[in-house]
N, CA, C and O atoms as a CHARMM CRD file, in Angstrom:
* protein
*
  196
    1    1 UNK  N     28.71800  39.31400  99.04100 PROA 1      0.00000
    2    1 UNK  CA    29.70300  39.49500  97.97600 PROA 1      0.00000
    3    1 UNK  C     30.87600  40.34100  98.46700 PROA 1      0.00000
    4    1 UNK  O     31.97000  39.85100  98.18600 PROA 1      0.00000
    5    2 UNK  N     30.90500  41.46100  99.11200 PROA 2      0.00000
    6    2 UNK  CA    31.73600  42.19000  99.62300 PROA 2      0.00000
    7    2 UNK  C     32.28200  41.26700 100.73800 PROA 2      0.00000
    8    2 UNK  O     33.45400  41.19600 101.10800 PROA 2      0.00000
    9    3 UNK  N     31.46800  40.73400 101.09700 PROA 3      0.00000
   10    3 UNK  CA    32.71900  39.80000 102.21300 PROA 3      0.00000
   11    3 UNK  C     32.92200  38.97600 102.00400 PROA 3      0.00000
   12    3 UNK  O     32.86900  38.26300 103.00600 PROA 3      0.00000
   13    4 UNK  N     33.26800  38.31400 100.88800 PROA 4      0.00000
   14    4 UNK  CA    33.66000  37.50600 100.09600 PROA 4      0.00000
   15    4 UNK  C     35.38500  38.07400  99.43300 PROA 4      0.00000
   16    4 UNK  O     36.42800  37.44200  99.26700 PROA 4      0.00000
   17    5 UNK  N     35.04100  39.46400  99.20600 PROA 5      0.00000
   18    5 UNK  CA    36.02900  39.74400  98.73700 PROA 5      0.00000
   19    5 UNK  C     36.79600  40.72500  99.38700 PROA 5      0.00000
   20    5 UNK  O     37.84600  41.09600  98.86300 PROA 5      0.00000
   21    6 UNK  N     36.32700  41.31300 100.71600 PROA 6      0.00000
   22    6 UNK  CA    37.35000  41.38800 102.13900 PROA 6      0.00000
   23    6 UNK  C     38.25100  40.11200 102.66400 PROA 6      0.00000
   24    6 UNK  O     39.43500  39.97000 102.96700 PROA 6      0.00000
   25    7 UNK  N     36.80100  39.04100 102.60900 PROA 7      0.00000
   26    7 UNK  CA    38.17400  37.61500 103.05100 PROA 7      0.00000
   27    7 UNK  C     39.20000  37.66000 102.35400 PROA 7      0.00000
   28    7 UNK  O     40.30600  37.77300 102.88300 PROA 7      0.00000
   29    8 UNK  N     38.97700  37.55000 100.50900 PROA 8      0.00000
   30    8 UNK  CA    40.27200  37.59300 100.13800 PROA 8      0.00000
   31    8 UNK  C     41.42400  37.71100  99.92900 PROA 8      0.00000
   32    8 UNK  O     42.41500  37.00300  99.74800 PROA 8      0.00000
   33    9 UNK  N     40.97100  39.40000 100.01400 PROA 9      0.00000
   34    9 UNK  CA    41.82100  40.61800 100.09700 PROA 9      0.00000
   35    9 UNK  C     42.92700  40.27600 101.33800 PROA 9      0.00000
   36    9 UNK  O     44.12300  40.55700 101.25400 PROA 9      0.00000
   37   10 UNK  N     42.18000  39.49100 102.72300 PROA 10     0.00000
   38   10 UNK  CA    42.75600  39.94100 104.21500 PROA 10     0.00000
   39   10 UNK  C     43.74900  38.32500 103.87100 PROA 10     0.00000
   40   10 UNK  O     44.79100  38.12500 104.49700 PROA 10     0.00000
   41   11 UNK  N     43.29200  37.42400 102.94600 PROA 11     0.00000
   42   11 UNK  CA    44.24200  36.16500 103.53300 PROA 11     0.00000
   43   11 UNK  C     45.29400  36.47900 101.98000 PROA 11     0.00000
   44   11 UNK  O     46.23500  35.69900 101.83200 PROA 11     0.00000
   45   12 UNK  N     45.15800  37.26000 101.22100 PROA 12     0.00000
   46   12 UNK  CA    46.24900  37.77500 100.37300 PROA 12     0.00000
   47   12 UNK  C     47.21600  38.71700 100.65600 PROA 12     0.00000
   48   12 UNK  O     48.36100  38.50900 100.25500 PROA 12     0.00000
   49   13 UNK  N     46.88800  39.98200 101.44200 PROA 13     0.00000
   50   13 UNK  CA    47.57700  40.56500 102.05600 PROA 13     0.00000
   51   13 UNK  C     49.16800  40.83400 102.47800 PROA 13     0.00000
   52   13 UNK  O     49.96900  41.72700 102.20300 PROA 13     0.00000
   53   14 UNK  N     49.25000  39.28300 103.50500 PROA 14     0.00000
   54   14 UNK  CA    50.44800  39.28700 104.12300 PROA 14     0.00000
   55   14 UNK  C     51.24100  38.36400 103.14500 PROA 14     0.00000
   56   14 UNK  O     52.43200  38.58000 103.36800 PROA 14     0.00000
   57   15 UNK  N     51.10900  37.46900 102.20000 PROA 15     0.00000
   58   15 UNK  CA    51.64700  36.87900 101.39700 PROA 15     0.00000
   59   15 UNK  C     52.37400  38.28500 100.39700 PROA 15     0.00000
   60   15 UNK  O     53.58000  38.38600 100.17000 PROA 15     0.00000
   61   16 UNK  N     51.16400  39.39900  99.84300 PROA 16     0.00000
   62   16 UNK  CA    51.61200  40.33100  99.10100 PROA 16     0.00000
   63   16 UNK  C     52.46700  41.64500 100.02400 PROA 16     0.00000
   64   16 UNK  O     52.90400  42.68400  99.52900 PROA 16     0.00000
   65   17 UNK  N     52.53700  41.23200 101.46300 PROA 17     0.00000
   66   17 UNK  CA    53.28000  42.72900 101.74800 PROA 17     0.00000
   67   17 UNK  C     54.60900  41.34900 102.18700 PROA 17     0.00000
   68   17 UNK  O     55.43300  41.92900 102.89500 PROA 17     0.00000
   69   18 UNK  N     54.93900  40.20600 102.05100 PROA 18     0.00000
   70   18 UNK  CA    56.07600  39.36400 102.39000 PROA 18     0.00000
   71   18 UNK  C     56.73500  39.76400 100.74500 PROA 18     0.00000
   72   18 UNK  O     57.92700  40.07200 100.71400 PROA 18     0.00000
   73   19 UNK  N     56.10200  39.75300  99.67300 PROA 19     0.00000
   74   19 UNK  CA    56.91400  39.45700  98.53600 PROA 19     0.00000
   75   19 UNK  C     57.19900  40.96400  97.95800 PROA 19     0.00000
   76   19 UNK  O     58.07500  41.14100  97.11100 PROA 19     0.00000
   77   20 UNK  N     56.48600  41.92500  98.41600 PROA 20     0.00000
   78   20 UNK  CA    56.86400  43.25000  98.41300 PROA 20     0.00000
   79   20 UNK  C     58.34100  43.66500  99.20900 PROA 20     0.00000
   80   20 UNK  O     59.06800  44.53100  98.72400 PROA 20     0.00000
   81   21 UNK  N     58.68400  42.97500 100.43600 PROA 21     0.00000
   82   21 UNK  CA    59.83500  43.07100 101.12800 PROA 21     0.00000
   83   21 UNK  C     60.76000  42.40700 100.80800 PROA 21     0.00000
   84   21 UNK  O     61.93100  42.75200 100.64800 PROA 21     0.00000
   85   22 UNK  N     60.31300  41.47100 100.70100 PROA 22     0.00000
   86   22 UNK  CA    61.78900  40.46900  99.94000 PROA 22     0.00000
   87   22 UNK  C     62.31100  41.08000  99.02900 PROA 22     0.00000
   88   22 UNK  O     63.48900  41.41100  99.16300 PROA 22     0.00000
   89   23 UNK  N     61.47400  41.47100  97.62900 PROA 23     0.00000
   90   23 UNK  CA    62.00800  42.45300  96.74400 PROA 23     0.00000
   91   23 UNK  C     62.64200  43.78100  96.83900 PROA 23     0.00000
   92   23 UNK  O     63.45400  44.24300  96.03700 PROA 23     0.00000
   93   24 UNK  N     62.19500  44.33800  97.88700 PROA 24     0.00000
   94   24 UNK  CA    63.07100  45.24700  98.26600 PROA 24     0.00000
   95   24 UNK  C     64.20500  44.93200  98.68800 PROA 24     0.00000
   96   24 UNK  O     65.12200  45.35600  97.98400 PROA 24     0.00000
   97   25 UNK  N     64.57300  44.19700  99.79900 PROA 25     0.00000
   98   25 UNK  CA    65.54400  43.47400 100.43300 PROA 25     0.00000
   99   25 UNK  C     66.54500  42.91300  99.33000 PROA 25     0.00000
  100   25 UNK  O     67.73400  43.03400  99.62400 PROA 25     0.00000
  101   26 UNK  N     66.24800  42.30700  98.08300 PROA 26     0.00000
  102   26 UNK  CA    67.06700  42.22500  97.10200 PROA 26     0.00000
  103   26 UNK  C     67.83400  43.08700  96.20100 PROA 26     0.00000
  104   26 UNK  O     68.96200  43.21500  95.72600 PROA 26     0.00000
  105   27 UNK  N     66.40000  43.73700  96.19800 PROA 27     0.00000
  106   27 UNK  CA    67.78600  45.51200  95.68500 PROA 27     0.00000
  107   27 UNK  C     68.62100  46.11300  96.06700 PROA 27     0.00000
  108   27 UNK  O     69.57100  46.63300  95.48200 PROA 27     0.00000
  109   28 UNK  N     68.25600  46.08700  97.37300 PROA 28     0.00000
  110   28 UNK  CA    69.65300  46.77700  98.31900 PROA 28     0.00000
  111   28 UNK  C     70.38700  45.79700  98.51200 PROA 28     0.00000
  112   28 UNK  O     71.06100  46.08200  99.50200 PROA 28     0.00000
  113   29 UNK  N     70.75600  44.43500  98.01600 PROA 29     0.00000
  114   29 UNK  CA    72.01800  43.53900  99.03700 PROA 29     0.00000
  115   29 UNK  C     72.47500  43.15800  97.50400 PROA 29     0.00000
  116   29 UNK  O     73.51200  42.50100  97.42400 PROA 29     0.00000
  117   30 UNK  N     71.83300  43.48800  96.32500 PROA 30     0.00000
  118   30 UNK  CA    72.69600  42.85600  95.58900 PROA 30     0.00000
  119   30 UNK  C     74.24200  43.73200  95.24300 PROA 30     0.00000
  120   30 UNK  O     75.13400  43.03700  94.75400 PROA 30     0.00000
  121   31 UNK  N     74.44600  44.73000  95.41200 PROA 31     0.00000
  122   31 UNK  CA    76.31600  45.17600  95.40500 PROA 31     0.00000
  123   31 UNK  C     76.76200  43.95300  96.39500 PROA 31     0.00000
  124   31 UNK  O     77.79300  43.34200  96.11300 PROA 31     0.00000
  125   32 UNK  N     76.14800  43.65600  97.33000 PROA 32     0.00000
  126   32 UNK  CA    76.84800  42.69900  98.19200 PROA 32     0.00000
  127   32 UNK  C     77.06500  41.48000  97.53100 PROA 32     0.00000
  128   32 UNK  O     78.22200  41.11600  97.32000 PROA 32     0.00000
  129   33 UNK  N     75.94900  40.68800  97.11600 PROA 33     0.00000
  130   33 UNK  CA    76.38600  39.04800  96.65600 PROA 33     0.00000
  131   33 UNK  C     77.32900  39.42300  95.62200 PROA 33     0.00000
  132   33 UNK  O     78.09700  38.53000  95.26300 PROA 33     0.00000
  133   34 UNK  N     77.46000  40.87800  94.91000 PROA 34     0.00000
  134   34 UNK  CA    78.14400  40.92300  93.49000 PROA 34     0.00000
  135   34 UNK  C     79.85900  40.47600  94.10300 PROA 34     0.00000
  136   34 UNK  O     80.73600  40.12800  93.31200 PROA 34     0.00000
  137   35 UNK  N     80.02100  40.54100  95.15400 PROA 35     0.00000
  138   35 UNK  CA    81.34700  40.28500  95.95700 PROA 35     0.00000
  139   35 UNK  C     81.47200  39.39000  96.15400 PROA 35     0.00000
  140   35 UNK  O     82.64600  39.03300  96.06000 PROA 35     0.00000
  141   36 UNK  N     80.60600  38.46500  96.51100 PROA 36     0.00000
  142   36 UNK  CA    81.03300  37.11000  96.98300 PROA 36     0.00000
  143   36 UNK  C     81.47400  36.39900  96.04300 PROA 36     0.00000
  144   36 UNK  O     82.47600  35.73500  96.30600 PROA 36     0.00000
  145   37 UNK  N     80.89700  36.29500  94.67000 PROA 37     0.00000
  146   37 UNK  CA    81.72000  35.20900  93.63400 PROA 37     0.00000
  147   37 UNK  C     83.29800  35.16400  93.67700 PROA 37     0.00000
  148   37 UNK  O     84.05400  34.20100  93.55100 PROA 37     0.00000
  149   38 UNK  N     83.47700  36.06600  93.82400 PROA 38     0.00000
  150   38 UNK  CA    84.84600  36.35100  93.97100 PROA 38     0.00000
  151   38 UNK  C     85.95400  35.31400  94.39900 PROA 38     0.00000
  152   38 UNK  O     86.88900  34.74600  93.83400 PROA 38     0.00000
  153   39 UNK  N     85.19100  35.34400  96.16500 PROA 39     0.00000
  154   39 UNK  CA    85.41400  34.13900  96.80600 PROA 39     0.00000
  155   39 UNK  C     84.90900  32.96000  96.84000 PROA 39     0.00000
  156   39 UNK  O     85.39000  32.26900  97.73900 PROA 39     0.00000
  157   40 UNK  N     83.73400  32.21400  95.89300 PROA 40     0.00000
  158   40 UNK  CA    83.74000  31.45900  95.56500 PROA 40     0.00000
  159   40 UNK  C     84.40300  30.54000  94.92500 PROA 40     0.00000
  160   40 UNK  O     84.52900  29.46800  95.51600 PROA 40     0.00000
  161   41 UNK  N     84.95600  30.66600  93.68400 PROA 41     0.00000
  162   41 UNK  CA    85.68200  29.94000  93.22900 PROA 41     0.00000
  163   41 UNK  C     87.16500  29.11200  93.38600 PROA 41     0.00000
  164   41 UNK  O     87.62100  28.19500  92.70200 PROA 41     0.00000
  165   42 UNK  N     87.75600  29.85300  94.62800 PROA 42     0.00000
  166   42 UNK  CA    88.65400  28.99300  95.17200 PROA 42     0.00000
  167   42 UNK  C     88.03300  28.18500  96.15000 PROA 42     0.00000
  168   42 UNK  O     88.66500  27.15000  96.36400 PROA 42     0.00000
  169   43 UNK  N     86.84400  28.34000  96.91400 PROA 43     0.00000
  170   43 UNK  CA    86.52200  27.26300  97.52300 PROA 43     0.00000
  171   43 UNK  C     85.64000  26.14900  96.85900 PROA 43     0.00000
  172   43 UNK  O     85.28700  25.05600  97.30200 PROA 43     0.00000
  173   44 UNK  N     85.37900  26.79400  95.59700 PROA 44     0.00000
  174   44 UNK  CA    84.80900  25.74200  94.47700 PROA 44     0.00000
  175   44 UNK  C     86.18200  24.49600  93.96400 PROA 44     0.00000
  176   44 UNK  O     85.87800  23.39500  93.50600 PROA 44     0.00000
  177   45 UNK  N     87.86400  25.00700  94.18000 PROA 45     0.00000
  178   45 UNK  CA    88.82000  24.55300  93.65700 PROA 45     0.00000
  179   45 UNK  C     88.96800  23.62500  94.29200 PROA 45     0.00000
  180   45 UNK  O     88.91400  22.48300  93.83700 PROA 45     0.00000
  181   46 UNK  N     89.29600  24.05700  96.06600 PROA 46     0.00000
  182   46 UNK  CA    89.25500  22.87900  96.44900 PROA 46     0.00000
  183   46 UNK  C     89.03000  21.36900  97.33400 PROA 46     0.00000
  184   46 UNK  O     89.68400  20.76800  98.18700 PROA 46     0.00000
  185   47 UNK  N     87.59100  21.11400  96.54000 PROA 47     0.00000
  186   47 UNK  CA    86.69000  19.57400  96.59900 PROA 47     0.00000
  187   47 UNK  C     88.35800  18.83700  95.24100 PROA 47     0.00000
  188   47 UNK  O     89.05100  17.86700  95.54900 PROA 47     0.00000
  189   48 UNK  N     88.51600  19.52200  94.11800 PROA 48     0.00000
  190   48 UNK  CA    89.44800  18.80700  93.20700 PROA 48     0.00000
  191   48 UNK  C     90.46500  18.20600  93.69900 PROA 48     0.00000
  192   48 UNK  O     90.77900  17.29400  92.93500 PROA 48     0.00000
  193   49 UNK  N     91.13900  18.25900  94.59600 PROA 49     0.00000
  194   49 UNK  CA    91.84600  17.45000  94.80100 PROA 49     0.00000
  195   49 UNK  C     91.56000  15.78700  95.81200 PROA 49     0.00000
  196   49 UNK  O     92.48000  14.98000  95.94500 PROA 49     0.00000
């Protein structure tokens, strides 16, 4: 039973310390994407012609 639920633990792990970092990684860069819309929308303009 206990190693049943060491396997678990060990093949959950790196999935839960990947989505622990990403989330971090998003907190700190979002002032950044908050900039880019900026420049989006003129290169959204022009495909219109």
């Amino acid at each position: 039973m206990l190693k049943k639920i060491l396997l678990v633990l060990m093949i959950l792990a790196p999935s839960m310390l990947y989505l622990y970092i990403v989330n971090r990684e998003d907190k700190t860069e979002a002032p950044a994407e908050q900039t880019v819309p900026a420049s989006q929308p003129a290169e959204s303009q022009t495909p219109d012609h």
